[in-house]
LUMTIKE-645838 format. One record per residue (C-alpha): residue in one letter; x, y, z. Coordinates in steps of 0.2 Angstrom, whole numbers. Layout:
N
NODE  residu     px     py     pz
NODE       A      X      Y      Z
...
//
This chain:
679
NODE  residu     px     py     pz
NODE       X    -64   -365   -215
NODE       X    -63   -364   -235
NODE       X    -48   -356   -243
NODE       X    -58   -339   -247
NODE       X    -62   -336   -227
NODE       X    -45   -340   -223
NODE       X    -39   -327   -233
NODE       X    -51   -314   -228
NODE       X    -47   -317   -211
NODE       X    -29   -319   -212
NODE       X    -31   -302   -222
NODE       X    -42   -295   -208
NODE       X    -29   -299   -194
NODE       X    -15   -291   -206
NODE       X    -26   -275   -207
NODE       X    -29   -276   -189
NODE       X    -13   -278   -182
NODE       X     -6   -263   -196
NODE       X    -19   -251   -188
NODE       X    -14   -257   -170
NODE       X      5   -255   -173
NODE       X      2   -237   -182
NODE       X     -8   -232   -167
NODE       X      5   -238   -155
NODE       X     16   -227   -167
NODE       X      5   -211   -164
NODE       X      2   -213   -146
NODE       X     22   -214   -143
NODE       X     26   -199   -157
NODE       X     13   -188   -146
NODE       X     23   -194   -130
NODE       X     38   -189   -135
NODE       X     32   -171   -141
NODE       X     23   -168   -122
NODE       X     39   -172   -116
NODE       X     50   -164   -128
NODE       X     37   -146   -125
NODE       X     36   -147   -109
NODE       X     51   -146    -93
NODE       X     42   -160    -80
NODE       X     47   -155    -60
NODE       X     38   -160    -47
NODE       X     35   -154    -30
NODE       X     32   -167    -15
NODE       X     21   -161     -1
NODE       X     21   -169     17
NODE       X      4   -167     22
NODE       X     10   -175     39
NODE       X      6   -167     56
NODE       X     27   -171     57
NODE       X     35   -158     48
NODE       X     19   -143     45
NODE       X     20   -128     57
NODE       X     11   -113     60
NODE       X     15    -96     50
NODE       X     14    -82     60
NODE       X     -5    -71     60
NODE       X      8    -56     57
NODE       X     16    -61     40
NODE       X     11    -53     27
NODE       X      6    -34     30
NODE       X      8    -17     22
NODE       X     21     -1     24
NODE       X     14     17     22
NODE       X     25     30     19
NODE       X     23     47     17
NODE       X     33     48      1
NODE       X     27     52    -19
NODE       X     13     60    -10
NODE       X      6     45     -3
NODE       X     -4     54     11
NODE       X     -4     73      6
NODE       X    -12     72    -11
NODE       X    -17     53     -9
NODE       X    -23     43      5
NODE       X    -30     59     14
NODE       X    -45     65      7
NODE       X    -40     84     11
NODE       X    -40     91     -6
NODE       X    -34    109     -4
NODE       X    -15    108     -2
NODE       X     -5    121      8
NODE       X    -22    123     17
NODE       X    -14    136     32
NODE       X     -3    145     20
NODE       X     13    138     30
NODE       X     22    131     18
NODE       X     30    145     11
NODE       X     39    146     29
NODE       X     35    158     45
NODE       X     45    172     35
NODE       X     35    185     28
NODE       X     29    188     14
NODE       X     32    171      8
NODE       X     26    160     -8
NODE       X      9    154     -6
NODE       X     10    141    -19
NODE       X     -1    130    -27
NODE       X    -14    145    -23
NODE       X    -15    159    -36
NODE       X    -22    174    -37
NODE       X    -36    180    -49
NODE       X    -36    198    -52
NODE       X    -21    211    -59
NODE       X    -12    223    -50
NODE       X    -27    236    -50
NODE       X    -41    224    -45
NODE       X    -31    214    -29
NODE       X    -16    214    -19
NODE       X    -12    197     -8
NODE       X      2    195      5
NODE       X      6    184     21
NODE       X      5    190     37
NODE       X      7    184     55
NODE       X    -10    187     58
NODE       X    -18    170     63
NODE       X    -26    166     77
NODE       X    -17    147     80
NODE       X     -2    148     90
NODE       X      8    134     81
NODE       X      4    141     62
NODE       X      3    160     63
NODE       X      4    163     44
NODE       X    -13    171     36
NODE       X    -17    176     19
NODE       X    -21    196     18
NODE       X    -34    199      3
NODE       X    -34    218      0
NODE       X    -49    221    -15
NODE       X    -45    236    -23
NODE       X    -58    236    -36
NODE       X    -78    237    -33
NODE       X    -96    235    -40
NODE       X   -102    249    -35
NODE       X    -99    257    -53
NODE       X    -84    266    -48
NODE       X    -70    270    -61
NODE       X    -62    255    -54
NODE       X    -73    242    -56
NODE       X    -69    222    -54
NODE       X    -73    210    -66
NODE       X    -90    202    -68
NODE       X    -84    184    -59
NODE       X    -74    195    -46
NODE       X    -58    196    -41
NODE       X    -49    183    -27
NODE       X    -40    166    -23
NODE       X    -41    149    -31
NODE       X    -33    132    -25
NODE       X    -30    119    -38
NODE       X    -27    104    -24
NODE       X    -15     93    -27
NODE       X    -12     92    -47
NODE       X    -32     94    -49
NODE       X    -47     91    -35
NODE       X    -59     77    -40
NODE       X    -75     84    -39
NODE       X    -89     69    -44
NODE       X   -106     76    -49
NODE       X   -121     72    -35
NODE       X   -107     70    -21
NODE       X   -105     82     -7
NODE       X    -92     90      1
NODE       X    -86    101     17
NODE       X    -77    118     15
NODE       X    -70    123     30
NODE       X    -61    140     34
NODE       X    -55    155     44
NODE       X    -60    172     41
NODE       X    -58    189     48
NODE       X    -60    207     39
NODE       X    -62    227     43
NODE       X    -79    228     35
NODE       X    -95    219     28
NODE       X    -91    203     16
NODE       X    -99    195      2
NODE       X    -92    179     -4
NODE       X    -94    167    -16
NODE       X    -85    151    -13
NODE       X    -85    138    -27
NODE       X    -78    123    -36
NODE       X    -74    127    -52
NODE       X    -69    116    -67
NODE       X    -49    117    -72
NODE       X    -49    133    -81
NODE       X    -61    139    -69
NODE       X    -74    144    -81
NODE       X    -88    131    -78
NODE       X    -94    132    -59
NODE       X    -97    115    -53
NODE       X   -102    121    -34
NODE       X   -105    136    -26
NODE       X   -113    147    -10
NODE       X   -113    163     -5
NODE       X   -106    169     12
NODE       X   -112    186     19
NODE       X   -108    194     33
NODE       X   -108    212     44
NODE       X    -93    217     49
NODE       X    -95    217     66
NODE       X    -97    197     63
NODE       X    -80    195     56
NODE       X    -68    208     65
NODE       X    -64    192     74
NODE       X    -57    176     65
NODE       X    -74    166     61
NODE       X    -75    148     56
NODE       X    -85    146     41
NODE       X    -91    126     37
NODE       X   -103    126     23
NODE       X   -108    107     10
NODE       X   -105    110     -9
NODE       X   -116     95    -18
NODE       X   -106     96    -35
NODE       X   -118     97    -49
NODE       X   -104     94    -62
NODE       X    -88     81    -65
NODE       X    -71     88    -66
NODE       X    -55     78    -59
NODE       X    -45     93    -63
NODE       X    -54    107    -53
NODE       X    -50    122    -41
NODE       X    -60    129    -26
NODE       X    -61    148    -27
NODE       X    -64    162    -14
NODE       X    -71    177    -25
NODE       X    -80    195    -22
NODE       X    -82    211    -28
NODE       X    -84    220    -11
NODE       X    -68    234     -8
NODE       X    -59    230     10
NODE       X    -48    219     18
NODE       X    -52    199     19
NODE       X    -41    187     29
NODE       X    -41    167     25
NODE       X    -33    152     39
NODE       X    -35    136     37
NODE       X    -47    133     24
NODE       X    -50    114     22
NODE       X    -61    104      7
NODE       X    -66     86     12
NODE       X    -78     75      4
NODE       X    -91     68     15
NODE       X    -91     51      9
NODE       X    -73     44     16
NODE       X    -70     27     22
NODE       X    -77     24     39
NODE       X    -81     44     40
NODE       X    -63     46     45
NODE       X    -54     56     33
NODE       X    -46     41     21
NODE       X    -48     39      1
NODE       X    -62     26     -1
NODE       X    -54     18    -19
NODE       X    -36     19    -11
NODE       X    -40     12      5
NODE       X    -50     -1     -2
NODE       X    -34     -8    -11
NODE       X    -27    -11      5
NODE       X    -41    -20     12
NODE       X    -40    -31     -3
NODE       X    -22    -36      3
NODE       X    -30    -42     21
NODE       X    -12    -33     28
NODE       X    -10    -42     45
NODE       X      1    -27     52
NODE       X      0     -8     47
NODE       X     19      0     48
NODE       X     20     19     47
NODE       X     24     32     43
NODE       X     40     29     37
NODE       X     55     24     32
NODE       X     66     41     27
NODE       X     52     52     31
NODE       X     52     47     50
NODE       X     73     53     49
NODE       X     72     68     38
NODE       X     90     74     30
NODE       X     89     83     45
NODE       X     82     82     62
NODE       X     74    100     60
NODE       X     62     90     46
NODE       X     60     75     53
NODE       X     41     66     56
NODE       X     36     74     76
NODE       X     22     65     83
NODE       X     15     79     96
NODE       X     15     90     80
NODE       X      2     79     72
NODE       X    -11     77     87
NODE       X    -26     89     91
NODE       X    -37     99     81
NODE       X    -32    100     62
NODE       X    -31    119     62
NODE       X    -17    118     74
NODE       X     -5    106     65
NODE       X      7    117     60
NODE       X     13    103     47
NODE       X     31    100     41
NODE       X     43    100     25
NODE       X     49     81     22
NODE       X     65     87     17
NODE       X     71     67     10
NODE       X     56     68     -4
NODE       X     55     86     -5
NODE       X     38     94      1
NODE       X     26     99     10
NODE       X     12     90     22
NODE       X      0     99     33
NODE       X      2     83     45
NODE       X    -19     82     42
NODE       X    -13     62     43
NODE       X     -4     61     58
NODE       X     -3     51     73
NODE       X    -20     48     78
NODE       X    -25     45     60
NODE       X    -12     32     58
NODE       X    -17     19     72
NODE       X    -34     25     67
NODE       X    -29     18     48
NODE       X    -24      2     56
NODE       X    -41     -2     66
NODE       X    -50      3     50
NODE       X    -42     -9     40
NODE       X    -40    -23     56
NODE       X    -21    -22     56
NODE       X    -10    -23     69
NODE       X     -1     -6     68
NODE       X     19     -5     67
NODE       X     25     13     77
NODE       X     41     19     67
NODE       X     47     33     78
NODE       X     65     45     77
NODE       X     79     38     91
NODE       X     89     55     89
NODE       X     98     51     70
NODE       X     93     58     52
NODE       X    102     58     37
NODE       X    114     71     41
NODE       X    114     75     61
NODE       X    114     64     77
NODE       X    110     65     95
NODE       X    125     58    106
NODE       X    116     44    117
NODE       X    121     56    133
NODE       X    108     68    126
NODE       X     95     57    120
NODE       X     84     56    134
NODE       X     70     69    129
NODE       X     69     59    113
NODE       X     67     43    122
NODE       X     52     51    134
NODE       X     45     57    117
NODE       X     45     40    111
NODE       X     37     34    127
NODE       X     24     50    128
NODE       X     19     42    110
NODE       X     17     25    116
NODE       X      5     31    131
NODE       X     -4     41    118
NODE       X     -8     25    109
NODE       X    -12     13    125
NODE       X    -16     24    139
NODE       X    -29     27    149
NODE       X    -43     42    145
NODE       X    -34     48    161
NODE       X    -19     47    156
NODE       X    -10     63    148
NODE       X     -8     59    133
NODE       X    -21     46    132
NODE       X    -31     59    137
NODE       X    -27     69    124
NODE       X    -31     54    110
NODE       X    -50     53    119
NODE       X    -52     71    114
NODE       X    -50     66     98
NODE       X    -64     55    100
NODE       X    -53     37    104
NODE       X    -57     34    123
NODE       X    -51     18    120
NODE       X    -33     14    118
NODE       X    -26      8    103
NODE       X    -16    -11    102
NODE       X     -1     -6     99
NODE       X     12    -21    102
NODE       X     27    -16     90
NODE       X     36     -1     88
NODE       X     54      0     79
NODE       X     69     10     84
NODE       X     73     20     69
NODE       X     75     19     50
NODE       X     91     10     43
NODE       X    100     18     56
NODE       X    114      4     62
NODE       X    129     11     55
NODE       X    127     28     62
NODE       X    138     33     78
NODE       X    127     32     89
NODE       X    112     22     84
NODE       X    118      6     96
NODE       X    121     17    111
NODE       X    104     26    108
NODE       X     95     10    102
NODE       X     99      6    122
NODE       X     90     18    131
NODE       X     75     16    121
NODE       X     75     -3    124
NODE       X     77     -1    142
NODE       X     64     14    144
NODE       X     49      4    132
NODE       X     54    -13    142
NODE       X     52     -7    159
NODE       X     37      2    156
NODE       X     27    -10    142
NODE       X     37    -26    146
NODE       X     26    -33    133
NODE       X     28    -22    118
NODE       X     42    -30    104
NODE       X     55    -18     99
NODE       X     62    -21     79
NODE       X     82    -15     79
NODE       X     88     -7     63
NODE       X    104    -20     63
NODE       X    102    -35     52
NODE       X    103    -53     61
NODE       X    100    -62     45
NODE       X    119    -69     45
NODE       X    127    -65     60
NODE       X    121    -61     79
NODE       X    116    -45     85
NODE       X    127    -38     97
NODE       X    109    -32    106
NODE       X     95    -36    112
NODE       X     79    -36    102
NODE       X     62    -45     97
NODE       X     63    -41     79
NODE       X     78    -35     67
NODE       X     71    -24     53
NODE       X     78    -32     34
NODE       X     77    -22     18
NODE       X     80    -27      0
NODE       X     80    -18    -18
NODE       X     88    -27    -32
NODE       X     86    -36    -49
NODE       X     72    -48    -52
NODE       X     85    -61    -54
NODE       X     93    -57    -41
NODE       X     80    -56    -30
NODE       X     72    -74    -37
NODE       X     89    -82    -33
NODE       X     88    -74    -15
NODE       X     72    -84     -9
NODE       X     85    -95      2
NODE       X     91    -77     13
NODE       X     86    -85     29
NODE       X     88   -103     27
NODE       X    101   -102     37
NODE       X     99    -88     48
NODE       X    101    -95     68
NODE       X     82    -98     72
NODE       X     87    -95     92
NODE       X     89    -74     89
NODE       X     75    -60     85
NODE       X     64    -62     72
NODE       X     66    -53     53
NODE       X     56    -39     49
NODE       X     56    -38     32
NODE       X     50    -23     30
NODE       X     54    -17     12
NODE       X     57    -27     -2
NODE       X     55    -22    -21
NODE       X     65    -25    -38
NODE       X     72    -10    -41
NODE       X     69      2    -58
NODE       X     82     -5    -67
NODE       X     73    -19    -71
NODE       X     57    -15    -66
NODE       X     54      1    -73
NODE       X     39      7    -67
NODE       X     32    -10    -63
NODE       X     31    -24    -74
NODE       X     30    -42    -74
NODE       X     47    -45    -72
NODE       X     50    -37    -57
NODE       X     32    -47    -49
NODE       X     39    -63    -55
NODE       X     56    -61    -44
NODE       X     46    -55    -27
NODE       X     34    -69    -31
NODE       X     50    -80    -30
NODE       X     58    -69    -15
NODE       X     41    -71     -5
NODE       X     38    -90     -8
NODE       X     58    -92      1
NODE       X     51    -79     17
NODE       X     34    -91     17
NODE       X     46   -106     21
NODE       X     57    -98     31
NODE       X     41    -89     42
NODE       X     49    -98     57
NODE       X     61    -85     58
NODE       X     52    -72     45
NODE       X     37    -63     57
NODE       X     34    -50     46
NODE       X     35    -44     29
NODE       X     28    -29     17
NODE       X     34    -23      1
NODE       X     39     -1     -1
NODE       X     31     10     -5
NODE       X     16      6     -5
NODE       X      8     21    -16
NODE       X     15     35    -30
NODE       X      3     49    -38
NODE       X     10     49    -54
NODE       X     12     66    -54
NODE       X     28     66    -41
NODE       X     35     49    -44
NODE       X     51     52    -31
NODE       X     53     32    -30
NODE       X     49     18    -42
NODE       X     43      6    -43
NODE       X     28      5    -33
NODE       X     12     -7    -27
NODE       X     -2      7    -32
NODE       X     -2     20    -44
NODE       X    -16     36    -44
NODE       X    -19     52    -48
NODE       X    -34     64    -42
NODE       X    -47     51    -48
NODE       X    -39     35    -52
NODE       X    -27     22    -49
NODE       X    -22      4    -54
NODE       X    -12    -10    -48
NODE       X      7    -15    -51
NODE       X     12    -33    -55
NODE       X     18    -32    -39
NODE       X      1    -26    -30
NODE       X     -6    -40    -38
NODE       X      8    -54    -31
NODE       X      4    -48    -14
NODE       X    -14    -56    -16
NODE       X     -7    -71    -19
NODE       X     -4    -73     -1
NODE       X    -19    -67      9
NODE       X    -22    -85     15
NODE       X     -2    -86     22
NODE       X     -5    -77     36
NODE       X     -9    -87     51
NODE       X    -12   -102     40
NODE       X     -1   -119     41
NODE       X     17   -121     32
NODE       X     18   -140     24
NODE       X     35   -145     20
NODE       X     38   -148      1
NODE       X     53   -151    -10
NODE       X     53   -149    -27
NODE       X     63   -160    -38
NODE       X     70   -160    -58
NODE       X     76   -146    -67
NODE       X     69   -130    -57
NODE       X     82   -118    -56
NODE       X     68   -109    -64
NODE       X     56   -112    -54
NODE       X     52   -106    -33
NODE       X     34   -116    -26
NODE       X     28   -117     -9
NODE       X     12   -126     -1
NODE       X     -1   -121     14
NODE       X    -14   -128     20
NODE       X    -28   -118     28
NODE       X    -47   -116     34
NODE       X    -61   -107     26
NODE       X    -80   -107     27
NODE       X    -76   -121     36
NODE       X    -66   -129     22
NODE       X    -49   -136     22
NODE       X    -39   -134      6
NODE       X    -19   -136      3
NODE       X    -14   -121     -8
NODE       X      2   -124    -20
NODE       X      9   -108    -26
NODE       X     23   -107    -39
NODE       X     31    -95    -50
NODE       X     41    -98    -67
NODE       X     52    -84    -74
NODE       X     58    -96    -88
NODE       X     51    -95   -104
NODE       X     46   -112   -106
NODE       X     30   -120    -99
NODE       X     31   -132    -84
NODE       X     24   -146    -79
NODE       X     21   -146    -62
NODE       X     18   -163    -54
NODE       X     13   -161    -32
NODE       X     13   -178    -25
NODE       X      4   -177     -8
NODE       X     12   -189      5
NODE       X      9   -191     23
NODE       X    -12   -191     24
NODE       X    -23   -203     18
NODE       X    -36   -189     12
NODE       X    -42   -184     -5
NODE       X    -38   -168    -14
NODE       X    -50   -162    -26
NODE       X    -47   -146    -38
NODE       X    -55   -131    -32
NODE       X    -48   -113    -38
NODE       X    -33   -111    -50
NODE       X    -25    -91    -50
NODE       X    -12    -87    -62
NODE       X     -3    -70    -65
NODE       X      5    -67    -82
NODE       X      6    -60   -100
NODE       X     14    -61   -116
NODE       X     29    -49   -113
NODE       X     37    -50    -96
NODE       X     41    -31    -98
NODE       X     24    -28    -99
NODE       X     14    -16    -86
NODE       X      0     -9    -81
NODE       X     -7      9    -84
NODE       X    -22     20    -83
NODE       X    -26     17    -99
NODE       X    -25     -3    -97
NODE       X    -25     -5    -79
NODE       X    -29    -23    -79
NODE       X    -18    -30    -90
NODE       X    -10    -40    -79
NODE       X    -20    -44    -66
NODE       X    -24    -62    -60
NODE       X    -36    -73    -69
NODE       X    -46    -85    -58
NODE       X    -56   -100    -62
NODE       X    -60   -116    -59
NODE       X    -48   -130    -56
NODE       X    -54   -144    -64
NODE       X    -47   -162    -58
NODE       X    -55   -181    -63
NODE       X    -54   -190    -47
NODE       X    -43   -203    -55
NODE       X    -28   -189    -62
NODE       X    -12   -187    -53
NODE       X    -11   -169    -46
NODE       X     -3   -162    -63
NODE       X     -3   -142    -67
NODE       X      4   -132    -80
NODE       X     14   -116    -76
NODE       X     14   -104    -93
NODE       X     29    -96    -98
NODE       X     36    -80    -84
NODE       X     19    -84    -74
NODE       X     15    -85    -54
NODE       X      3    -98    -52
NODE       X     -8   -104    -36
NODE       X    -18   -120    -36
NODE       X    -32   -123    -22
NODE       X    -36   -141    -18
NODE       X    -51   -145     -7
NODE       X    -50   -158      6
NODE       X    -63   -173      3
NODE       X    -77   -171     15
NODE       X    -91   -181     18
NODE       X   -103   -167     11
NODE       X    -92   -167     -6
NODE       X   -101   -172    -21
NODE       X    -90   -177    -35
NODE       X    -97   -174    -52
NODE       X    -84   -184    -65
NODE       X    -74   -173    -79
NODE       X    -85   -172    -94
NODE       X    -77   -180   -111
NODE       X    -75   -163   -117
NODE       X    -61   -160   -105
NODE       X    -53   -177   -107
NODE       X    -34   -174   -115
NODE       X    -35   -178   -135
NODE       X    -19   -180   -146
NODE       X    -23   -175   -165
NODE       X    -15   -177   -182
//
């Protein structure tokens, strides 16, 4: 080798070695920054058959109660509110709000009476028609004179769809009707027929049913009862359903479908406060909500301040539950509201009430009050396997002794049913028996987040929790925002991994129509024609797979006082699949590294889900319902990469891993989505 090649090459090898150091320079600068941006924790998952268990089939399910007009106004399709003129009370005359009267002084003149012809609601509305059409000096106006009722802040009436009007009439002379759906200001008809009859037709209370088909949209309308016939009209009991509810029976298709896409395991109902009243005189009565609908006399819930026709009642609610495949949780009055007690030497007749309730549910078409539910058109019983003593009733004086007698009566005669006690067992024994103690919870997101370890140590030889209601409350959550879905995230995770202990659990409430928000936060928000999902709602979906699928025990290690994760393996389509669900309230990114142990089987990306948005007080709304919802795709994994997933900044995350099959075809990771480090 000549001088001038040695040059060249030592020059080459200077140039070479340069380039290599610089390189080695770069790749450790954009180390350092992946470390420095990111927090690292990981999460170690035994996969063994050792330390998995099974979480109960019942654990994550939904609580209906009959508060912010949930049912009246929501869930129930009825759309004409006060429908037997009762709520005004049996005194007359009384108020017969929300309906009005069209007409002045000279043309109409309307009062209740105690005319109708149903035993258990004797109010009627008394129409006197002053005015005429016969050309007289007293003449009514062109559209007549009469009655509207404007539903529950608006009816949604859908052009093309068809509805059932249903009332009862009686009068001293010949009637021409015209019954109608109207647009909000009641100028534009969007419906209507004509009802005539003779006299001698209607001198006796007649039930009218005719189908409106709408031929116009308006989610704000009224149903009108007009003429311009002189005499005297009665009205009972008028009723306005649409025909298209879910399963034919009665529900909300749009709201109802939002709990079916919760896959609740257990239905609880129908209450909460509403089962206790302020007083016992207002309290939720089962055998007041069964028969015909015409002969509900219906009730004022004096805890959230109106009035329910009780068209959703008992039958309707275990009928909710088969709907939707739950497994319905009976909430039933033990003697106790908020203000008055029964002595547990008195209680009896509330215990055979309770028990009168249970054989309405589960007896025999024979029975008499199964018997009762067949008429209805249920000969078959319902599964009802859960009932719970009361609402948060443990302090009360006499809620112990009276918890007693029902757990004796239910026990001896449906040994099997499990009976939830009102008294927590979370941190101490219960002084009583029970199957189930019932466990609520409303607090700060924080402090909710920081609560995920409630029952770690609770004794796992006593009753089961219930964990009936959980939220974060409006002081942090306002009317539901992220923040407040972030900490129950963190707060379910802890009852997932304590679900040994922890057989049930469902956030409250459940539903508000915005228009008589008496408790917020809440999962779903609607009014007459629309609705959206909470932050919260949407948390819930996270866990459809929990229940009844396998708990794997996992650790997570580094700095994750920010940080709450869980993993489950479970079955579908005849897949396996390990899930890993985590949620970050920090305002970081972090790296999550899962290291599977304990099984020799491969794990390949399947689904990734993550919640979040830019603001952590964001929310939803109707006029962006979806802006926080969770956004799915595909998890993409090389077969060679460590299981390594980023959870964003305030974010709840879940990460579906597929179980290597022999039916698996593994397609290798494009270049495009190989990790790249630029100037």
């Amino acid at each position: 080798m000549d001088m001038k090649t040695s040059c060249r090459f030592f020059t080459s090898v200077c140039m070479l070695l340069f380039l290599l150091g610089s390189c080695s320079v770069y790749q450790s600068l954009c180390l350092v920054d992946a470390q420095e941006d990111s927090i690292l924790i990981s999460l170690q998952v035994d996969a063994s058959n050792v330390t998995r268990r099974p979480i109960p089939e019942t654990l994550f399910g939904i609580f209906f109660e009959e508060i912010n007009h949930a049912g009246a106004g929501g869930l129930w399709a009825e759309l004409v509110s006060n429908r037997g003129f009762e709520a005004g009370g049996q005194n007359i005359p009384s108020n017969i709000w929300p309906w009005s009267i069209m007409g002045d002084e000279s043309s109409i003149y309307v009062v209740t009476d105690r005319s109708s012809c149903f035993e258990r609601n004797k109010i009627a509305l008394k129409m006197e028609v002053l005015c005429d059409s016969n050309g007289s000096s007293n003449s009514c106006p062109s559209g007549g004179v009469g009655v509207y009722n404007p539903g529950y802040w608006g009816m949604n009436i859908e052009e093309g769809k068809k509805y059932i009007v249903v009332f009862y009439v009686r009068s001293t002379g010949d009637i021409d009707l015209s019954v109608s759906f109207t647009s909000s200001n009641g100028s534009l008809p969007l419906a209507s027929e004509n009802i005539k009859a003779l006299g001698s037709e209607v001198s006796n209370w007649t039930r009218k049913e005719l189908v409106l088909e709408a031929n116009g949209t308006d989610n704000g309308a009224r149903l009108k009862f007009t003429t311009t016939k002189k005499g005297l009209i009665w009205f009972d009991q008028v009723s306005a359903m649409p025909m298209d509810t879910y399963k034919g029976h009665g529900f909300r298709n749009d709201l109802i479908q939002m709990m079916v896409d919760l896959k609740p395991r257990f239905l609880r109902f129908p209450g909460g406060c509403f089962v206790e009243g302020d007083w016992l005189g207002n309290s939720f009565r089962w055998k007041e909500t069964v028969g015909a609908w015409e002969e509900r006399p219906g009730h004022y819930g004096d805890v959230w301040k109106y009035w329910t026709d009780d068209g959703l009642g008992h039958f309707e609610f275990f009928q909710l539950a088969e709907d939707i495949g739950a497994t319905p949780v009976w909430v039933f009055n033990n003697g106790i509201s908020h203000n008055d007690q029964v002595e547990t030497k008195s209680v009896m007749p509330f215990v055979q009430e309770a028990l009168d309730g249970i054989e309405f549910a589960r007896g025999d078409s024979n029975s008499t009050w199964g018997s009762v539910r067949a008429a209805m058109g249920h000969p078959e019983p319902f599964e009802l396997k859960y009932v719970a003593v009361g609402n948060e009733d443990c302090a009360m004086t006499y809620y112990i002794g009276n918890y007693l007698e029902f757990y004796d009566a239910i026990k001896k005669a449906y040994p099997d049913i499990k009976i939830i006690s009102n008294c927590d067992a979370s941190s101490q024994p219960l002084n009583h028996p029970a199957d189930y103690f019932d466990y609520h919870i409303y607090t700060l997101a924080k402090e909710l987040f920081n609560r995920s370890h409630d029952f770690d140590n609770t004794p796992r030889s006593g009753p089961k929790a219930f964990v009936s209601e959980y939220a974060v409350n409006k002081t942090d959550a306002n009317t539901g925002n992220l923040l407040a879905a972030l900490g129950e995230a963190a707060f379910l995770l802890g009852l997932e991994k304590n679900s040994d202990i922890v057989g049930m659990v469902s956030y409250a409430p459940l539903f508000v129509n915005t228009n008589d928000r008496r408790w917020i936060p809440d999962a779903i928000v609607f009014n007459s024609s629309h609705l959206y999902g909470t932050p919260s709602y949407w948390v819930q979906q996270f866990f459809t797979e929990s229940s009844g699928s396998t708990l794997l025990n996992s650790v997570l290690t580094g700095n994750s006082s920010l940080v709450k994760a869980s993993a489950i393996s479970f079955q579908t389509n005849g897949k396996d699949y390990i899930q890993i669900k985590a949620v970050n309230i920090g305002e970081e990114s972090v790296s999550l590294k899962v290291e599977v142990t304990g099984s020799i089987t491969k794990y390949y990306g399947s689904k990734k889900k993550v919640l979040t948005s830019t603001n952590v007080m964001d929310e939803n709304s109707f006029s962006n319902p979806k802006m926080i919802v969770p956004q799915e795709s595909l998890l993409e994994m090389a077969e060679e990469e460590d299981l390594m997933f980023v959870l964003p900044p305030h974010s709840f995350s879940s990460f579906d891993l597929l179980k290597e099959s022999a039916n698996i075809i593994k397609v290798p990771k494009s270049d495009s989505y190989k990790k790249t480090c630029t100037m």
